[in-house]
C-alpha positions in Angstrom: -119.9 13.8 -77.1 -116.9 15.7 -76.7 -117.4 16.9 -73.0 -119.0 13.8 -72.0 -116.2 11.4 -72.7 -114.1 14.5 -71.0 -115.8 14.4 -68.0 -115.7 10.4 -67.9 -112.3 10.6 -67.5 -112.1 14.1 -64.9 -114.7 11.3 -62.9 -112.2 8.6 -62.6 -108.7 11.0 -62.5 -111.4 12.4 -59.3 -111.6 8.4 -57.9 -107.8 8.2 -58.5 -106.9 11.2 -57.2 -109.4 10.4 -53.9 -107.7 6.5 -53.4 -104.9 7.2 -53.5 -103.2 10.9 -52.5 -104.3 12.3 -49.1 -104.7 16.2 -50.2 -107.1 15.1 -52.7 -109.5 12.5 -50.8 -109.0 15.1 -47.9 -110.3 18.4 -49.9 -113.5 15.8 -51.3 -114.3 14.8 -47.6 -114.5 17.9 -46.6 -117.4 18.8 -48.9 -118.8 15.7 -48.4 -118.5 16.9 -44.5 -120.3 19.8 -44.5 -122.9 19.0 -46.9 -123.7 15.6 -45.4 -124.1 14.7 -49.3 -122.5 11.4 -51.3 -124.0 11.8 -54.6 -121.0 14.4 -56.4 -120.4 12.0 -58.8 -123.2 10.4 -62.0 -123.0 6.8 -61.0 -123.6 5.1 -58.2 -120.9 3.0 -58.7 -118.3 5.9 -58.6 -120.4 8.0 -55.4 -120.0 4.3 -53.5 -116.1 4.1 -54.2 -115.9 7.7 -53.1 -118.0 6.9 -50.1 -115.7 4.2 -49.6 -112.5 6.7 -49.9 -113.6 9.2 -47.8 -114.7 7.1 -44.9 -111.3 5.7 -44.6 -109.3 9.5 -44.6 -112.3 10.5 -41.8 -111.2 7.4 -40.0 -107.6 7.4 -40.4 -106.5 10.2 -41.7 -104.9 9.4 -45.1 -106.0 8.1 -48.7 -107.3 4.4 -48.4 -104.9 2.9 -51.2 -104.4 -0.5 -51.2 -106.6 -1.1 -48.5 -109.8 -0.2 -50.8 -109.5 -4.1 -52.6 -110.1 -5.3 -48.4 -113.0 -2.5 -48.2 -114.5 -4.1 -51.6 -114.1 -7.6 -50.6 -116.1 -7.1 -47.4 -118.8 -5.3 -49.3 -119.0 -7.9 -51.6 -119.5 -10.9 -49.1 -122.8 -8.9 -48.3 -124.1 -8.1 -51.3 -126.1 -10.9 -53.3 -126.2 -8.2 -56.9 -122.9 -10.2 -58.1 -123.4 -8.3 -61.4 -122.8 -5.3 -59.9 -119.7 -6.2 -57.6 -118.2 -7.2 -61.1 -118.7 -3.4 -62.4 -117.5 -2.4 -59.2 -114.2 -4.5 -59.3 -113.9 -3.6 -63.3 -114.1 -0.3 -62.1 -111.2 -0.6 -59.2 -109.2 -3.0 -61.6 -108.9 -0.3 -64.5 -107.8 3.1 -61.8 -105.4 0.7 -60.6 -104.2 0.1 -63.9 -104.4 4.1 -65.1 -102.8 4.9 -61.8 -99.7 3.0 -62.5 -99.3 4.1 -66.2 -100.4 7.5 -65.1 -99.9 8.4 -61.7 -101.6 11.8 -60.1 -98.7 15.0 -60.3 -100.9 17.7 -60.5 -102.9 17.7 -57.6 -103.9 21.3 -57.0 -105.6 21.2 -60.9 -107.4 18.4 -60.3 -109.0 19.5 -57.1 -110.0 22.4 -59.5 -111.3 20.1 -62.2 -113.2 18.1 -59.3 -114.9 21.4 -58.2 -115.9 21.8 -62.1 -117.4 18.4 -62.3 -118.9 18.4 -59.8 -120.4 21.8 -60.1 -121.6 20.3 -63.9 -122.9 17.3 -62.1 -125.6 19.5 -59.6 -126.6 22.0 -62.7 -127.5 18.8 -64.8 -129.5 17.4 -61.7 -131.5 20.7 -61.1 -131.8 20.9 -64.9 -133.8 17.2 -64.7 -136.0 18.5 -61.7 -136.8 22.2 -63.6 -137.9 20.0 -66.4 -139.8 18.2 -64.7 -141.4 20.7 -62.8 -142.2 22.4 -65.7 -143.9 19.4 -67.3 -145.8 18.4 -64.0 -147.3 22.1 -63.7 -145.6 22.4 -60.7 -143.4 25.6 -60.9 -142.6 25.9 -57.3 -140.5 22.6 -57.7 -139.2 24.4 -60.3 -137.9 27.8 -58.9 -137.3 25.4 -55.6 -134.5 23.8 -58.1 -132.9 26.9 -59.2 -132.6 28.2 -55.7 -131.0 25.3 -54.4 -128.1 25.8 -56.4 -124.7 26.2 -55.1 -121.4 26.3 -56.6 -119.1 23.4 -56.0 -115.3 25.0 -54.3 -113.4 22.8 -53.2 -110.5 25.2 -52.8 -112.9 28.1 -52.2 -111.5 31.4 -50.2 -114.0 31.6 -48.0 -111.9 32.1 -44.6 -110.3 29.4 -42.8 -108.3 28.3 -39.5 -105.1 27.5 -40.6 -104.7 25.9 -37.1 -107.1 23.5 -38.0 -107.7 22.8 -41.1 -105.3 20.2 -41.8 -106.4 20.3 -46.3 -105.3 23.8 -46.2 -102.0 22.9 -44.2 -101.2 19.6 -46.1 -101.2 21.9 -49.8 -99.3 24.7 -48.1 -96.7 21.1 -47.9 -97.6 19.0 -50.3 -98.3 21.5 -53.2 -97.0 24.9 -53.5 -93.5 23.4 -53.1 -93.3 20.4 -55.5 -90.4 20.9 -57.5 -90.6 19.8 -60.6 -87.3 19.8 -62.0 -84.0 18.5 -60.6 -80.7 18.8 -61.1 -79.5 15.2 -60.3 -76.0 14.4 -61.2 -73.1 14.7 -59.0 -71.7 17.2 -61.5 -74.3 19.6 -60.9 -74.5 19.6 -57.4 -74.1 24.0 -57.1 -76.8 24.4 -60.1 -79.0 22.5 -57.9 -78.4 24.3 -55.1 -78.6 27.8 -56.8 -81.8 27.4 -58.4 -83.3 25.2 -55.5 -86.8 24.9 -55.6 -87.1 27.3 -58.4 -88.8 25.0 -60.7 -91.8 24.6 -58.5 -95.6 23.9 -59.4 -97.3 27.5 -59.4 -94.1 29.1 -60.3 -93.3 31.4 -63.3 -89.8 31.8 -64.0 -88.1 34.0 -66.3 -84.7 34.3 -68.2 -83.1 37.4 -69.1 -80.5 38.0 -71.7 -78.6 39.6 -74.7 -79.0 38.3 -77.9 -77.4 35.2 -78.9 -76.5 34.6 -75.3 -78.4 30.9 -74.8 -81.8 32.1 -73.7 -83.6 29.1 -76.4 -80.7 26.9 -75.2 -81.4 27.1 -71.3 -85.2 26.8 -72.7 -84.9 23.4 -74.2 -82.6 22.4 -71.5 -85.4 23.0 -68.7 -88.0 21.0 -71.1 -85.9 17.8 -71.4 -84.7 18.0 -68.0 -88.3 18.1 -67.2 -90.0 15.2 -69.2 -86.4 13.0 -67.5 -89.0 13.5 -64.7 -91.9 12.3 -66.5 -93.3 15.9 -66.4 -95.5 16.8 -69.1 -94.2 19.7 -71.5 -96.0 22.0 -73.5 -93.4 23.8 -75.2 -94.8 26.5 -77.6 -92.3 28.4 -80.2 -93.1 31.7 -80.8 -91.4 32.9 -83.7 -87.9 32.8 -83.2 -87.4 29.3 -85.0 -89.4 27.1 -87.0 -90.7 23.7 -86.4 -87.6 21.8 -88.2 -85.1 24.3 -86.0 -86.6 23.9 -82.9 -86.7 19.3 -83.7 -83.3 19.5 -84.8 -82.1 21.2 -81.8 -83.7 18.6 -80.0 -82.2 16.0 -81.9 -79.1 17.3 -81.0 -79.6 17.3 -77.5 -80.8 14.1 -77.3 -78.5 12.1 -79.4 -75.5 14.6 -78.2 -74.5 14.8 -81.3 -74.0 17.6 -83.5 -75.5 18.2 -87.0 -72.2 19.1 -88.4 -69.5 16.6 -89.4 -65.5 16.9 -89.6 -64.9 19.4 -86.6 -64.1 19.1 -83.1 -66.6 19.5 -80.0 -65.3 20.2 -76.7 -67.1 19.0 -73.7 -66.3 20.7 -70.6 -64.9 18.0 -68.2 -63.7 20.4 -64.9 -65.2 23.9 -63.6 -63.5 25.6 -61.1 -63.5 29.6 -60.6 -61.0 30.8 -57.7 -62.0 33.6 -55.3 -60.5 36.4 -58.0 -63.5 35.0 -60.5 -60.5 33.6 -62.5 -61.4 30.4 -64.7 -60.3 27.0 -64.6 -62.1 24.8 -67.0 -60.8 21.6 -69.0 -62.4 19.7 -71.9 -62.8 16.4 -73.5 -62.2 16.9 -77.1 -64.3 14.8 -79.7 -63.7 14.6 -83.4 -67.0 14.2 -85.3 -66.5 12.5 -88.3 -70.2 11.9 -89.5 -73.1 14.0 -88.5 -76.4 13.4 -87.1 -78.6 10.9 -89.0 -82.2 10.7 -88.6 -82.1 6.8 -88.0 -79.7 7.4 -84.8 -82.2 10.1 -83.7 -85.3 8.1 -84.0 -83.5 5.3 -82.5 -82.3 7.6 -79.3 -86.1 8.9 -79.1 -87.3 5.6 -78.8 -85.2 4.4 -76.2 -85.7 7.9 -74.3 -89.4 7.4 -74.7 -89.0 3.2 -72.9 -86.7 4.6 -70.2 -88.9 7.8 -69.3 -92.7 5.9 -70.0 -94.8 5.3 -72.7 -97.1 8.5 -71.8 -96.6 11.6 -74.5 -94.3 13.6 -72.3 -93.8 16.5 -74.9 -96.3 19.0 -77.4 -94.8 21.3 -79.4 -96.9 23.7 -80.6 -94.6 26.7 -83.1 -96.2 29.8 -84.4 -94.9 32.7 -85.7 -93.9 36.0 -84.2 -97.1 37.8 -82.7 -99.5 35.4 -84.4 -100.8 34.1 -80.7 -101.5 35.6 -77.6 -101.8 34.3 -74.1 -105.6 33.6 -74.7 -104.4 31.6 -77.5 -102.3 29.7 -75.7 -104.9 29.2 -73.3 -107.0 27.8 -75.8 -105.1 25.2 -77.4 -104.0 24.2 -73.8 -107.9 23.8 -73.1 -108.4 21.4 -76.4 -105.4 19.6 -75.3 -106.8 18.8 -71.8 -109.9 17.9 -73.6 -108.2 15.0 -74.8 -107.0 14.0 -71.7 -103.7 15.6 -72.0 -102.9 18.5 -68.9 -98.5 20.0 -68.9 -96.4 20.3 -65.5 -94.6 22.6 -67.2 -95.1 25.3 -69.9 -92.7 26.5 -71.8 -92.6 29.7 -74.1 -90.0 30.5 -76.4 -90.1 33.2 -75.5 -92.4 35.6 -74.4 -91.5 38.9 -75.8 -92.8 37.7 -79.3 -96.4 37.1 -78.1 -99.1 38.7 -79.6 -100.6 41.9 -77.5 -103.7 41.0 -76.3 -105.1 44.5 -76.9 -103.4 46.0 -80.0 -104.3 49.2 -79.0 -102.8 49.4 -75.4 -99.5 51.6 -75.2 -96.6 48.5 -76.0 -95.7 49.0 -72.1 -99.2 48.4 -71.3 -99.3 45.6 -73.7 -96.3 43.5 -72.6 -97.7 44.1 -68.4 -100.8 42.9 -69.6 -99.0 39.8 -71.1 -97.2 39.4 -68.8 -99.5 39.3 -65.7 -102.0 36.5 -67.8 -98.7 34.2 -67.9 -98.6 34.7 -63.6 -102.4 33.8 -63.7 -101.7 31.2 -66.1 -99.4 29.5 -63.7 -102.0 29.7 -60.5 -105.1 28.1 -62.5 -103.3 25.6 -63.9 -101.0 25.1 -61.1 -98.2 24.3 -63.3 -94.3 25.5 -64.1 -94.4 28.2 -66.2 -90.9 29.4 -67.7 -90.1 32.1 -70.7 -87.4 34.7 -71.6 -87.2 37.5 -72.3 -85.1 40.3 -74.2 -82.4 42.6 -72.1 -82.3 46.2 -72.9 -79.6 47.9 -75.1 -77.6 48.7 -72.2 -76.9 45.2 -71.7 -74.3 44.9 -74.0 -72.2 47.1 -72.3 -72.5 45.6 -69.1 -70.8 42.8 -67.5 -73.5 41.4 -64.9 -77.5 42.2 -66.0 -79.6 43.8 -63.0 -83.2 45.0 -62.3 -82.1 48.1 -64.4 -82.1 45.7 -67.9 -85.3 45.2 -68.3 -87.2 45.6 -71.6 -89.9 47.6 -72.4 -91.8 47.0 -69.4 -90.5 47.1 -65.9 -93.4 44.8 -64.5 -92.3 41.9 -66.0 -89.6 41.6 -62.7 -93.2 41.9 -60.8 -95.0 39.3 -62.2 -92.3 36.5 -62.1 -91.3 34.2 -59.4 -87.9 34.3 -60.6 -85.7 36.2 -63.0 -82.8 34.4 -64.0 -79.6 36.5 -66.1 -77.9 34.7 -68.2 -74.4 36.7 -69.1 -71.2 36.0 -70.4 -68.4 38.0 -72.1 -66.9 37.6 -75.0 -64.1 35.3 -74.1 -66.6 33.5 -71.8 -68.2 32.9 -74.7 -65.2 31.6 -76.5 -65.0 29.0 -73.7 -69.0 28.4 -73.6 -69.2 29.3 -70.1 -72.5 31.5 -68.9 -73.0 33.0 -65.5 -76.3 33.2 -64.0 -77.8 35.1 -61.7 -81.0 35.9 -59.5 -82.4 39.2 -60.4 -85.8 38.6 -58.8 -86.2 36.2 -56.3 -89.4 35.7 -54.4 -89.7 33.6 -50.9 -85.5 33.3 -51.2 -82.5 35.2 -50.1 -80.6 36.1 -53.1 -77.8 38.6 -54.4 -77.5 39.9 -57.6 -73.7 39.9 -57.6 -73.3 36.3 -56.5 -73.0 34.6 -59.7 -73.0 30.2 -61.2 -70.8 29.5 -63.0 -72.3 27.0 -66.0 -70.2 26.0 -68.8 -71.5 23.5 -71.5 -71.8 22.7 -75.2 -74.5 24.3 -77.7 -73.3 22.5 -80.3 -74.9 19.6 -79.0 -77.7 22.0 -77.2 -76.6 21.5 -74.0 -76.0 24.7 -71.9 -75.5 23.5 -68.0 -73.1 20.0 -68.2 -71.0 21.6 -65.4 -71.3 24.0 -62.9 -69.8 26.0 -60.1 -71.5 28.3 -57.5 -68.2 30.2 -56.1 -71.1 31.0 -53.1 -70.7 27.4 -51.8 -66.7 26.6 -52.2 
């Protein structure tokens, strides 16, 4: 019953998907293209609204949106079955409805799920026809079944033109480069423009540091900045704090308050560095004279919840150190789409404290092999992916990390999109100001040396308020 009700709704994320965004309908047309078929989906219903979809992108070029109420409304003034133009306008009345409480983000996944469903809806069709081949006496009809199968791709890599075909060019736009994370506020303007499109669908990203330098910080600060966005977040704590840690730091973050009382925060205000890499920064000092209560923090979550949409934007899923591999993450990710529920963006604090997925590899071996399922992870889910990671012991002896830092396992460099530093001495420190820089890049001019400037406040969790990018001043 499970898989049934999960395919129900992959069938009608399919019909949303192919109404309205032009790389999906545009990837189903051309199956429906070149196997002159209109029966991928179980109904009728749905294979006549999908007709109805594709026929418009053949005609015009683009998804059929609003115009599919006018298509309905003229196949209804020639059809006398008024019983089943009302389950065809149900139908269109509830994806209009899901659409706008949940519109399609992830459009690269669901064009693999489509290729799934309907690869499951053929196999159960030739399973009908083998049966009743068998119970008919006529084998031939039979093995005639089995051969006939084909496996549905919709993205298959089978060769194409990229001169002409305009699916493959309008995902090589559309998809590969959807950020999914901005940074919007006129304050941080050069963090924006130093991380760029960073934050990308298909994208694993990586940041390196010392201990105690802010690598869970700059985690949680990606996640909320992400479900701002009405992304979905799977954030999964691996060890290095428990459930209660990792909510209260969220708390904190949210509320921007700290869970201490009768002390002084500072909040950086101004962020300047001067060509010498000398520091200008001022604060806003505020006196906390009661901590954080759990009322003010439900209250802030509720209202964070209204402004940013009903739809569960965050899972948190905490384990302890080297209790769950990447297959187990895989896993739980698999019951949660079950459910309905697919992440933008995965997060993994952090990835060092995964589980080996062979104990008996060589650790190096081990942590490539981790590493390298994360990359894959990223591609067949076509989501954000972003970890840290542990810097070597040299790293406290240095002032800026490099390639050179690496733990354990030099791969991990190759298997990211991007490997983020995150240093700071110790009167940097004092003055909670990091600098960050690219250490891997791929697809983007970058330079080690060049360094932004973020300064912030943990004890509210927040790691980038300000920034400065010397680079672009």
């Amino acid at each position: 019953m499970e898989v049934e009700s999960f395919n129900a709704d992959v069938e009608r994320r399919i019909l949303i998907g192919m109404i309205t965004d032009d790389t999906v309908v545009s990837s189903v047309a051309s199956l429906w293209k070149t196997t002159n078929r209109f029966d991928f989906f179980r109904t009728d219903i749905a294979n006549l609204v999908g007709r109805w979809a594709v026929d418009h992108y053949n005609k015009y070029s683009k998804a059929i949106r609003e115009s599919i109420q006018s298509r309905f409304q003229s196949y209804q003034d020639k059809n006398s079955n008024q019983d089943y133009c009302k389950q065809i306008s149900d139908l269109l009345t509830s994806l209009d409805l899901e659409f706008d409480n949940n519109p399609i983000q992830n459009r690269d996944y669901l064009i693999d799920q489509a290729s799934r469903y309907f690869t499951e809806v053929q196999l159960d069709r030739i399973a009908d026809r083998i049966k009743a081949g068998i119970q008919s006496g006529k084998l031939e009809d039979s093995l005639d079944a089995v051969n006939s199968f084909q496996r549905v791709e919709l993205n298959a890599d089978l060769g194409i033109d990229p001169l002409r075909n305009e699916t493959a060019i309008r995902q090589a736009f559309e998809g590969g480069a959807e950020q999914l994370i901005h940074f919007n506020k006129k304050d941080e303007d050069d963090i924006q423009f130093f991380f760029g499109n960073a934050f990308s669908r298909d994208s694993f990203i990586g940041f390196l540091a010392g201990e105690k330098v802010g690598k869970s910080f700059a985690l949680l600060d990606i996640s909320v900045r992400a479900m701002k966005e009405r992304r979905k977040v799977a954030f999964f704590e691996v060890g290095d704090m428990s459930q209660n840690q990792v909510i209260m730091r969220l708390m904190q973050y949210v509320t921007a308050i700290p869970k201490k009382k009768d002390f002084v925060i500072k909040v950086p205000s101004r962020l300047e560095v001067d060509k010498k890499h000398n520091i200008e920064i001022d604060y806003n000092e505020m006196p906390i004279r009661e901590p954080l209560f759990v009322e003010d923090a439900i209250q802030k979550c509720r209202k964070m919840v209204e402004k940013h949409g009903k739809d569960e934007l965050l899972r948190l899923s905490v384990h302890a150190s080297g209790s769950v591999s990447v297959p187990g993450i895989v896993s739980r990710l698999d019951t949660w789409e079950r459910s309905g529920w697919i992440p933008d963006v995965i997060v993994i604090d952090y990835a060092d404290l995964l589980a080996p997925i062979d104990g008996k590899q060589d650790r190096r071996y081990q942590v490539d092999d981790t590493w390298k399922r994360l990359r894959g992870l990223s591609q067949s889910k076509h989501c954000l992916i972003v970890t840290a990671t542990q810097a070597d012991a040299a790293s406290y002896k240095t002032k800026l990390l490099d390639k050179s830092n690496f733990s354990e396992s030099k791969t991990k460099l190759a298997h990211v999109t991007g490997m983020v530093g995150i240093n700071a001495t110790p009167i940097e420190r004092d003055q909670q100001i990091r600098r960050l820089n690219w250490i891997v890049r791929r697809e983007e001019e970058y330079s080690e040396l060049e360094c932004l400037y973020v300064a912030g406040c943990l004890a509210i969790g927040r790691p980038m308020i300000l920034g400065f990018y010397p680079k672009i001043h």
